[in-house]
N, C-alpha and C positions, 0 to 999 in steps of 0.2 A: 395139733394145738397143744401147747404145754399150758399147766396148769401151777402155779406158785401159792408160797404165802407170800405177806408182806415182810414179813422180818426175811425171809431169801431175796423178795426183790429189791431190798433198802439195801444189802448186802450184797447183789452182783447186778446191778441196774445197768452198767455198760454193757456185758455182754449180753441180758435179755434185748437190749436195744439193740446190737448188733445179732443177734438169733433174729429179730425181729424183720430187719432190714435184708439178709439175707436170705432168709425164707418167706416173707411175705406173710407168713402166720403169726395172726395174734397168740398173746401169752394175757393169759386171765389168773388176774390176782384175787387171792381171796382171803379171807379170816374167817378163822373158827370153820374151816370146810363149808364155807360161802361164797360166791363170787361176789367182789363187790367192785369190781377195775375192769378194763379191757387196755392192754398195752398193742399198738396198732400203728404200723408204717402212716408215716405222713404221704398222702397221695396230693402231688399239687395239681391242681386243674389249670391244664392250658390254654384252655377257651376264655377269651375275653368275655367277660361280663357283659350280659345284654338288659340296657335297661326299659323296661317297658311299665308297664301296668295303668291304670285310670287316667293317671294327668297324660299319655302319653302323645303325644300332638295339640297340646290345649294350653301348654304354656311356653313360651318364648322366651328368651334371654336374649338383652339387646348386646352391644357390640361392647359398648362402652357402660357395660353396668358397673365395672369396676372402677370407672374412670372416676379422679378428686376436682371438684370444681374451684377456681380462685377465690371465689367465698368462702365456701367452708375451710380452706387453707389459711386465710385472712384472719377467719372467728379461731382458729386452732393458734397459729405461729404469733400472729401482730394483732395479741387484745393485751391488757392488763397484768395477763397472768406471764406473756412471753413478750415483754415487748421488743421493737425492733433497736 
């Protein structure tokens, strides 16, 4: 694990990112001989998102929830404000 300040990692930020990448070890930054940072590989997650929790079977989504009705098309395009 290497250990930095901030005025070195403002100053060589690409290669701590590619040390990073390369080795898989985080680089902690710190001030005043403190950690105050952890620089760390982005790890994507491949699993699809499962969604579950409370509402989880309790609520329905119809087909056409998204669907515009000819009325409310009428009150929006052909009133006053858009006439035809």
């Amino acid at each position: 694990m290497r250990i930095t300040n901030i005025s070195e990692a403002k100053s060589s930020l690409s290669y701590l990112i590619k040390c990073v990448e390369e080795t898989n070890e985080p680089v902690i930054i710190g001030r005043a001989g403190k950690p105050v940072a952890v620089l760390t590989a982005f790890k994507q997650d491949s699993s699809p998102r499962v969604l579950g929790g409370s509402w989880e079977g309790k609520v329905e989504i119809a087909e056409d929830f998204d669907a515009t009705s000819d009325d409310m098309l009428d009150g929006f395009y052909r009133s006053i404000i858009f006439p035809e």
